[in-house]
Backbone bond lengths (Angstrom), bond angles and torsions (degrees), N, CA, C in turn:
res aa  C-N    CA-C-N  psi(-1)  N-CA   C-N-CA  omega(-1)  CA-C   N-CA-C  phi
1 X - - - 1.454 - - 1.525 112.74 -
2 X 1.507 114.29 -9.10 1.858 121.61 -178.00 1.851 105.17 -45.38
3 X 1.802 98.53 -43.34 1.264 97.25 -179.36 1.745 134.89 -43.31
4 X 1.622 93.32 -28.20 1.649 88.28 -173.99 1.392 114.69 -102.26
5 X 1.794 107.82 38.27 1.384 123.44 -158.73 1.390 117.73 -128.92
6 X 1.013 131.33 110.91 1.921 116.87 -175.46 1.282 93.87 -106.78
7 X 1.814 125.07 160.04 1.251 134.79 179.71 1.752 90.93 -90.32
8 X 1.168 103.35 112.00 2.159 117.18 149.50 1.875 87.46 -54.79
9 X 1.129 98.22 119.64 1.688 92.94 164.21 1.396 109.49 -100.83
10 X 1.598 125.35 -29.89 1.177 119.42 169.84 1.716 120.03 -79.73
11 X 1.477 124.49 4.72 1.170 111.47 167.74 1.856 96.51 -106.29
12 X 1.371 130.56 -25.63 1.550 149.17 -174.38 1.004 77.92 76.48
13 X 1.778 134.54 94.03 1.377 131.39 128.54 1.410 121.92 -148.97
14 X 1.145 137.81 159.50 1.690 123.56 152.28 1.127 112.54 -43.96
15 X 1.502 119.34 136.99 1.447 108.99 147.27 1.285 110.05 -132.95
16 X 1.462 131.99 -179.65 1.235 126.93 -179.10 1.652 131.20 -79.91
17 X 1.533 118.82 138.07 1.597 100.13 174.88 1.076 67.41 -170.18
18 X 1.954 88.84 126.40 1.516 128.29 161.81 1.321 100.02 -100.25
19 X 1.294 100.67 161.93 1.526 141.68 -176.86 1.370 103.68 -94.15
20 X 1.202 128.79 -31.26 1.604 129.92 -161.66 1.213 100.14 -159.34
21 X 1.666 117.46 142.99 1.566 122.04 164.11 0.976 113.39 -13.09
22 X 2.164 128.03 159.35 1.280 113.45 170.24 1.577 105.53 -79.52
23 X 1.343 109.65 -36.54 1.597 98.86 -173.67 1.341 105.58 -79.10
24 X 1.545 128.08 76.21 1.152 124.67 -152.29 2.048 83.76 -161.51
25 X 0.913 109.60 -39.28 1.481 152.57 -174.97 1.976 111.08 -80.67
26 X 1.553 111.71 97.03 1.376 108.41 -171.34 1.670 105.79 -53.46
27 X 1.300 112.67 177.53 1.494 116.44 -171.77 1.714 104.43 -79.17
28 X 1.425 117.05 -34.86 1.156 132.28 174.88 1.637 104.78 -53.89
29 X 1.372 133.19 -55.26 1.244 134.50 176.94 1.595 123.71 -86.51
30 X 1.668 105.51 -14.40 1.700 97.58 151.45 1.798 117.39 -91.07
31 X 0.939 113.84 24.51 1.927 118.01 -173.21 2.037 77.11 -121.19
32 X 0.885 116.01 -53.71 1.609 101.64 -173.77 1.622 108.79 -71.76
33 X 1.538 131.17 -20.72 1.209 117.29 -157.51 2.226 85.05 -98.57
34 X 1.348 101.74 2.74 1.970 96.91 -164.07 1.627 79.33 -110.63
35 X 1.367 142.01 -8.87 1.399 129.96 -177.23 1.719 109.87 -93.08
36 X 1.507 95.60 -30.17 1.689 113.88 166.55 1.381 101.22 -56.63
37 X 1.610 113.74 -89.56 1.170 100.99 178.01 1.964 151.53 -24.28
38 X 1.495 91.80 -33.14 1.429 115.19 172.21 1.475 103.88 -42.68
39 X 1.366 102.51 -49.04 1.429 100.29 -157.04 1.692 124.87 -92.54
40 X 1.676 74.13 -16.40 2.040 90.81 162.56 1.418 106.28 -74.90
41 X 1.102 132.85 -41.23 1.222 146.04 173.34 1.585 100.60 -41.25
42 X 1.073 102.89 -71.01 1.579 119.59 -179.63 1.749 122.25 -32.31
43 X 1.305 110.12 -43.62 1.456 130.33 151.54 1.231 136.02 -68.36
44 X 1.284 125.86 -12.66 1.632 127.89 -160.64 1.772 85.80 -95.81
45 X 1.231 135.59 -31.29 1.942 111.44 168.69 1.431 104.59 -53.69
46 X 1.661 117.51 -52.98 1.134 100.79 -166.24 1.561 122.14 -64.25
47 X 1.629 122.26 -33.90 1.607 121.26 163.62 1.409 115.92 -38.86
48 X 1.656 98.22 -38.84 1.841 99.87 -164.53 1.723 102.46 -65.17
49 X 1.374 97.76 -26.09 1.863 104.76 -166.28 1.452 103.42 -75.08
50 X 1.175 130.92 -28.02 1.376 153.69 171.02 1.421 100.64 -46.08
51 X 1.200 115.44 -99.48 1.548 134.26 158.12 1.266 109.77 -11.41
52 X 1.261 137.75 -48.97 1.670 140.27 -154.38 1.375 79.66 -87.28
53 X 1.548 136.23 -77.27 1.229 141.10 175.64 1.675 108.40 -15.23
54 X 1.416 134.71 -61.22 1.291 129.98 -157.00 1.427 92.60 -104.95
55 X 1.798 136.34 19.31 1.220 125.10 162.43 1.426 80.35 -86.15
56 X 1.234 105.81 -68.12 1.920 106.19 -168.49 1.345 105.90 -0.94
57 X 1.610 92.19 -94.08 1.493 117.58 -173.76 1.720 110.56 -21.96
58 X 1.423 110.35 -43.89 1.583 103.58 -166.17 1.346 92.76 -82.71
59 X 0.994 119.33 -41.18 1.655 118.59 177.85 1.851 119.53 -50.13
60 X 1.018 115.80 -23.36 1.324 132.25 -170.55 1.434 102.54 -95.37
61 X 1.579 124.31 -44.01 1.288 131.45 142.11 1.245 119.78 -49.10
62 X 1.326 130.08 -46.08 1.454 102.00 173.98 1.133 139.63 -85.45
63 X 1.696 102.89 -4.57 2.101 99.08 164.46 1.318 105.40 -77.75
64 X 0.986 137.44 -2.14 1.593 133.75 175.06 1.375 114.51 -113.78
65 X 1.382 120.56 14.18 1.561 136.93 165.04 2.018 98.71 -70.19
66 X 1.126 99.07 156.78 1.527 107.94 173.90 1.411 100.42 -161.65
67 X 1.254 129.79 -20.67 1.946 123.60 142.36 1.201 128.43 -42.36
68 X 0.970 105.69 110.37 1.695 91.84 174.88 1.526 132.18 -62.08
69 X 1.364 83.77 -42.99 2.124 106.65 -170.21 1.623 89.20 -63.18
70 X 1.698 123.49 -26.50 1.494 131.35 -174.36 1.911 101.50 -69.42
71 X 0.981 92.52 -48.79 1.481 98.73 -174.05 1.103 138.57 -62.99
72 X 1.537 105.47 -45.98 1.478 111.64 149.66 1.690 122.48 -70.98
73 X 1.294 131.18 -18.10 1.313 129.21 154.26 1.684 94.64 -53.02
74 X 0.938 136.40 -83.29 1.810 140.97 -153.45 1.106 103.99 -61.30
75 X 1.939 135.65 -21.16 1.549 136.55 173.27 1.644 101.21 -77.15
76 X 1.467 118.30 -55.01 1.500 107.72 162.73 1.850 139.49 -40.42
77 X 1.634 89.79 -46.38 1.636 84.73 171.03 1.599 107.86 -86.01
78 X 0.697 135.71 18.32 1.298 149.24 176.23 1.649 90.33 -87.27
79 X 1.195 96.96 -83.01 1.875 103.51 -160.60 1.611 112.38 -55.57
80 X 1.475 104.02 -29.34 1.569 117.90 177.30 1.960 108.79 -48.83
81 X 1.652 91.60 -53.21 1.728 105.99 -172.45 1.529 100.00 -73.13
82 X 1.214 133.34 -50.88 1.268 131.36 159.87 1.375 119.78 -27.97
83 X 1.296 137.90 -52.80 1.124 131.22 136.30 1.104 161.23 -64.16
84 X 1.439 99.22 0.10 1.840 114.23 138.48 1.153 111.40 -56.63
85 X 1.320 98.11 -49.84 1.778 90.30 -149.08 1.527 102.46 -57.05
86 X 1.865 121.59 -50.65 1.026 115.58 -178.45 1.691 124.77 -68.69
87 X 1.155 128.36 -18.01 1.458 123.81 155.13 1.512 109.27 -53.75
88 X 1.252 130.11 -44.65 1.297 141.49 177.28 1.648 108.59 -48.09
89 X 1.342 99.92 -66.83 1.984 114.79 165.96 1.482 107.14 -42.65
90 X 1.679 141.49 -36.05 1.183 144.79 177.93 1.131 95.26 -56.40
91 X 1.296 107.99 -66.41 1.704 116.39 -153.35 1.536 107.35 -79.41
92 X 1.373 128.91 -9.00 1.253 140.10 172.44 1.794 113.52 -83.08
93 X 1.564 106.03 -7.54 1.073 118.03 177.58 1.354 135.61 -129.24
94 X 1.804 102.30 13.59 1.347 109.49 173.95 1.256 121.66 -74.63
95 X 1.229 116.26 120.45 1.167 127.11 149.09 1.393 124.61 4.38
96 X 1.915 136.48 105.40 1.081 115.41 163.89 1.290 122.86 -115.93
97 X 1.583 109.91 50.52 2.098 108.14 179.22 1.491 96.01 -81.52
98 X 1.247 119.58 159.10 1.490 123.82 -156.99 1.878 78.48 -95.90
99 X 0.973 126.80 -8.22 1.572 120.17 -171.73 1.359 86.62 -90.13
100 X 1.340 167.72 50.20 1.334 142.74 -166.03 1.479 92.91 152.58
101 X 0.824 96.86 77.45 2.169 123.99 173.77 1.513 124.32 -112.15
102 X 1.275 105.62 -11.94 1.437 116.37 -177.14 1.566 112.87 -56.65
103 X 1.533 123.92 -48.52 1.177 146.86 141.09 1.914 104.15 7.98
104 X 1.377 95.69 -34.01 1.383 85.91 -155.60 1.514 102.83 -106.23
């Protein structure tokens, strides 16, 4: 099922991309491509925990920043991972009724 999967490198996960409509897709190969997913699914808390971890860290770095040009570098990757995480929460929350694939 890897096939109907590209790596997000900026979120580090599978996500989905079909080639063809889902109802395009026998029932046999959308029940295998939503059991794949399950398990990507299954991982995206732990990425998010990842991420929270290296906001910390920059965060902990930046009350002890006194650069400025430093600070706003460490407020950017800040907001950057912040928005992993919540693209991550999207995709941690798609929808999987086989009626409602658009999602993908």
């Amino acid at each position: 099922m890897k096939e109907f999967f590209t790596l997000n490198e900026r979120l580090g996960i599978l996500v989905p991309s079909f080639e063809y409509e889902w109802e395009m897709y026998d029932k046999e190969t959308q029940q295998g491509i939503l059991l794949y997913w399950e398990k990507i699914k299954g991982h995206i808390p732990d990425r998010m925990a990842e991420l929270e971890k290296i906001i910390n860290r920059k965060q902990d770095a930046l009350s002890n920043e006194s650069d400025f040009n430093h600070s706003c570098r460490l407020n950017s990757e800040i907001a950057e991972l912040a928005s992993q995480i919540n693209d991550l929460w999207l995709w941690y929350r798609t929808n999987q009724n086989l009626s409602d694939k658009r999602h993908f």
